[in-house]
Structures are given as C-alpha cells and as structure tokens.
N, C-alpha and C positions, 0 to 999 in steps of 0.2 A: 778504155773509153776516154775524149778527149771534150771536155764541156766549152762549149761556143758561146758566150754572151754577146747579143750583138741587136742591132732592129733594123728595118727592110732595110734593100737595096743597099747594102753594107758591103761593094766592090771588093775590099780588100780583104774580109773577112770569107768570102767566097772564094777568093783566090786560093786562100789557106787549106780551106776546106778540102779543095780539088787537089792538091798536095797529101793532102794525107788522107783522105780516099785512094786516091793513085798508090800509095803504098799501102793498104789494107787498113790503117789503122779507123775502128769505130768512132764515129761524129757524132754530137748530139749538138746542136743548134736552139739556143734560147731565144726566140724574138718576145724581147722587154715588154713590148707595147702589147703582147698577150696574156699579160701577170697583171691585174689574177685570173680575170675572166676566162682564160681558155689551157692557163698551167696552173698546176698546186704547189706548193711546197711545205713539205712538215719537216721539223727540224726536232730532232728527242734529243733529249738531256737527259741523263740520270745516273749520279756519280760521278765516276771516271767514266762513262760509257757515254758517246754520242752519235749520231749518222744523223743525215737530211735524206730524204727524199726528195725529187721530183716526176711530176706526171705531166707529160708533153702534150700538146694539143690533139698527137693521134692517140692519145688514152693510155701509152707506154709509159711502164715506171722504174727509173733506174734509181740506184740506191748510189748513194756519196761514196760509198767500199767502191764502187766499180769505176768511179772516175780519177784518173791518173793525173791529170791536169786541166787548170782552168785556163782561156783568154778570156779576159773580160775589156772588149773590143768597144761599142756605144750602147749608150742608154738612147731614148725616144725624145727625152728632155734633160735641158743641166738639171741636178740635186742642189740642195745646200748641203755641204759637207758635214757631216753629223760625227761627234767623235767619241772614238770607239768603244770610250767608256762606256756611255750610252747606248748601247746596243746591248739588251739585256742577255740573249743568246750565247755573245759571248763575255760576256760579264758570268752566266751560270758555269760556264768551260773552264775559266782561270778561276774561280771562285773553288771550283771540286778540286783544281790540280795544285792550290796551293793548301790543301788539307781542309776545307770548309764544310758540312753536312748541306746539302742543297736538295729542295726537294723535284722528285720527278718530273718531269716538264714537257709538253709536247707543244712547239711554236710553229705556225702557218697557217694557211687557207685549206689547206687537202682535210674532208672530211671525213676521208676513206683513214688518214694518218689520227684525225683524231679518235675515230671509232677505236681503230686498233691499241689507242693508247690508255681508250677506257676501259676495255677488253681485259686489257691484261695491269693495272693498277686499282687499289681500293679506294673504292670515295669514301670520303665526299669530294669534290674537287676544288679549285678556286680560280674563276676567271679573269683576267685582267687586260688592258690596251700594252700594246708594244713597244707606244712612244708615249703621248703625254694622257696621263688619267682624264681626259674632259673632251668635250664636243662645242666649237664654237657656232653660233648661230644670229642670223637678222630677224630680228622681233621688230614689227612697223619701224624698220630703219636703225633700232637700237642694236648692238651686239650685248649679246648673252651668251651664256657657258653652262653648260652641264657637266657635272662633273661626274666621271664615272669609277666608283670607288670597288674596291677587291669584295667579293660576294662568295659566301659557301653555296654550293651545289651542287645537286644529286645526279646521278649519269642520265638519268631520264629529263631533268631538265635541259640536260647540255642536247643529248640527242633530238630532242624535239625541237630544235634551234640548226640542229647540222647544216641546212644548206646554207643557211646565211655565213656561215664560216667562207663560204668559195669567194664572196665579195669584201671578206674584212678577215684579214690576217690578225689572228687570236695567239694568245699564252692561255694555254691550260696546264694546271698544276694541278699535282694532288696537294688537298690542303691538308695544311699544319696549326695541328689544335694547340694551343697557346696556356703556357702560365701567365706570361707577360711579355711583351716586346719589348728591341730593344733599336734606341738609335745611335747609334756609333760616329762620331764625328772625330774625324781626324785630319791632322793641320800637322805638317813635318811627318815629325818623328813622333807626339803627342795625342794620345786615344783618350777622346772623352765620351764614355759611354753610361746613355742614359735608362731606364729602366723605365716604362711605360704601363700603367697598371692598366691594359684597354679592358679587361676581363671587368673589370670593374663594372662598368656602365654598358647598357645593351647597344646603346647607340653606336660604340667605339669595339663593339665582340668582335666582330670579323674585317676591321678596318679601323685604323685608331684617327684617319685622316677626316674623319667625319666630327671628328673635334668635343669633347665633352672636358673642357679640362678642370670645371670642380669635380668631376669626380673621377677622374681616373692620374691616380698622382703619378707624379713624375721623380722619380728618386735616381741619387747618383748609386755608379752599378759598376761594381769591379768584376770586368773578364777576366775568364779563367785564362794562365797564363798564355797557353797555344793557343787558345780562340783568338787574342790580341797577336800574337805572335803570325797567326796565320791572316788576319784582318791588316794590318800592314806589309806582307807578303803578297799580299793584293794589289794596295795603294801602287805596292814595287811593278811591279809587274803589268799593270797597267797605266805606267807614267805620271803619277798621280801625284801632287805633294799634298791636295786636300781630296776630301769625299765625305760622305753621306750613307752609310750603310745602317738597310732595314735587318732586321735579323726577328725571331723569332724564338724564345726560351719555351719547351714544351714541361707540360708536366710530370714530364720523366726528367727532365733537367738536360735535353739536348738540346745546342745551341746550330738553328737552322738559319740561313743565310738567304736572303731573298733579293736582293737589289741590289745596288750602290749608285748613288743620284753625285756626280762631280762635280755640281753646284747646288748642293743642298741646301735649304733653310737649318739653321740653325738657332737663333735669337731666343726663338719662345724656350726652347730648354735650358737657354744662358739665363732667362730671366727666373725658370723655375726653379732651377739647379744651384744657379751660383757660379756653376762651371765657366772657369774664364776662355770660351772659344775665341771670342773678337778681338783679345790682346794675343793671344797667341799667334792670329790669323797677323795682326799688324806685326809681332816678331818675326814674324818668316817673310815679311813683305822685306821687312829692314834687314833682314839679316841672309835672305837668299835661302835657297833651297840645294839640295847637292843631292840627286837620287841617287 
C-alpha cells in the first residue's frame, strides 16, 4: 500500500496515481482538507510497540504495517513549522527506544481507536491536548485562556465523551499514579533534576501545573544512573542541547517518562532549588555546544 497526502485538484499527484495503478500497485489517497471531519487517525504507543491507523472517508481502515510508502505531496493551507521535538507522538517513540518506561498511549480523533485502546488497558486513564495545554478566547473584546490541565479518568467518563474526539485530536494515556514527580532540565551535557512533591497538596494530585507551591516542596533529586544516562540519550537523538522533561516516580519506585517541553520553564525550580540552570544555560551560549 502506497499512502498519497495531497488536497483537491492535485494534477501531479493524480498523475502518479495513474502510474501506479497501471502497474497494480494499492493507492490510498489522503485529502487534507478532510482531517478530521471525514478521516480518523489513531496513533498507539506502548513501549517498543507502535502503528497508526487511518479510516478513509469511505469507512476503510488501513493499518501503518500495510503502508510501504508515504508522498507527502500538499496540505489545504501553509503550517507554521513546528519542531519535532514537540510532537509528543514522537517524543513517546524515541523516549521507549532510548530505554525510558513510557506509559500506554493512544493519540487521534478515530473513536473506534480509542474504544479499542480502552478495551484492552486498565484505568483509570489520563487525558491531555497535543500541543499547548490551554484554549485562547475573546471576552467583550478582551483575550483570555483557559488552561486545560492533565485529569484522572474513568473509561466510562472517556466513552461518554467519544464522539467529540472525531472533531478534536486527543492523547489518552493510561494514568501513572505517582510518589512524586519529577522535572529534569537539562543544558549540554548537565541534568538538573528536580523532585516535585505534587502528592502533597489535592490541588497539584493529578497535575502539579495547577500550582500550590507552599505546599508541595520541591527538592533537588539524583537520578538513578541509566534513567540520566537514558534522559540525555534523548536530548541526543532528538537534536537537543537543552529540554524540559516531565517524568513521573511511582510508588513502586518506577521512573515514567511523559513529555519533554524544548523550551521549558525553568526559574521557579532555580529559585526553589538553588540548582544553577541560567549560569549553565549562559555557559553553553559562551561556550558552544557539540552534539
């Protein structure tokens, strides 16, 4: 199977078409401008294991194993170029392949992809946006933001919710019950890894971004050596000389991997910690980086 991305009236991509039709070879044809509305895609993560799905406007659904090669011909509109780190999908991919525990994941609109992802994993689950946690909006004229922060919940809340997934491309995770988080900032070759007490406070239980900071301390935190060793096998591998990683310590004492933000905040933990990020960060300005 040979995957076509392309949107109408796409002459040259037609032409190909009729080329490899004429020799027998299977076509599947993406028009852009019918995502989400009228195609799905679910995308599973889970360890080393991953495939996409898609389901085509005539209700046919091929699986990523069956596609041999992609063109990726036009979009409907330019993008702004978004990089790659940021693409949490595969931020989860290189995360499992450089030895990281990452939990299960099912990313897309297809709600057939999510059922089957509930199907077969134990909740409770954890939901989240793809790109930026919040929703911008105009209030008499003013801009405001809602921010929408990571949430425990149950299969029955997700499914009661299914169709709205077809018009808003979701991460669903199985959630990861926590001793403590952790945030990892790293600058070169230099891991400052902070220890997040969210469990603390109810406010910060299932998302520590909701902010309580009297009461959820913040302590400096030595990774265990391969968890650092694999958290800068990241940074490599993703072209990185600085980043941002969420992680999660559970109370069995596994260290779970969730994100990495390539322009992360870091100050509020320099000021709790001590940990010197901002002089390091101006070392590596002065001193160059060499991946």
């Amino acid at each position: 199977m040979i995957l076509i991305i392309t949107r109408d009236n796409d002459k040259h991509a037609e032409r190909i078409v009729k080329f490899l039709r004429d020799r027998n070879y299977e076509t599947l044809i993406i028009n852009y401008a019918k995502f989400p509305s009228d195609i799905e895609i679910s995308f599973e993560i889970d360890k080393l294991s991953y495939n996409f799905y898609i389901k085509d406007s005539s209700g046919a659904t091929i699986s990523g194993e069956e596609i041999s090669s992609v063109l990726n011909r036009r979009h409907n509109f330019p993008t702004v170029p978004a990089g790659v780190a940021s693409r949490k999908q595969y931020q989860l991919m290189v995360a499992a392949e450089v030895g990281l525990e990452i939990p299960a994941t099912v990313i897309g609109n297809s709600p057939s992809g999510v059922i089957n992802f509930l199907n077969r994993v134990e909740p409770p689950f954890a939901a989240k946006t793809i790109y930026s946690p919040g929703v911008r909006f105009s209030d008499e004229g003013k801009e405001r933001r809602i921010s929408l922060y990571t949430r425990k919940l149950s299969n029955e809340s997700i499914t009661s919710r299914i169709k709205t997934i077809k018009n808003c491309p979701t991460i669903i995770q199985c959630y990861i019950e926590k001793d403590f988080e952790l945030r990892i900032t790293i600058v070169g070759e230099k891991v400052f890894a902070c220890a997040i007490h969210s469990q603390n406070s109810s406010r910060t239980t299932e998302d520590w971004r909701r902010y309580d900071l009297p009461n959820t301390p913040h302590k400096i935190y030595t990774l265990p050596p391969e968890v650092e060793s694999s958290c800068k096998a990241l940074l490599k591998k993703l072209g990185l000389p600085f980043g941002c990683i969420d992680m999660v310590v559970t109370p069995e004492g596994k260290h779970v991997f969730l994100e990495i933000n390539p322009n992360g905040q870091w100050l509020w933990i320099e000021q709790l910690t001590g940990l010197p990020i901002s002089e390091s960060i101006a070392d590596l300005l002065i001193n160059g980086y060499c991946h």
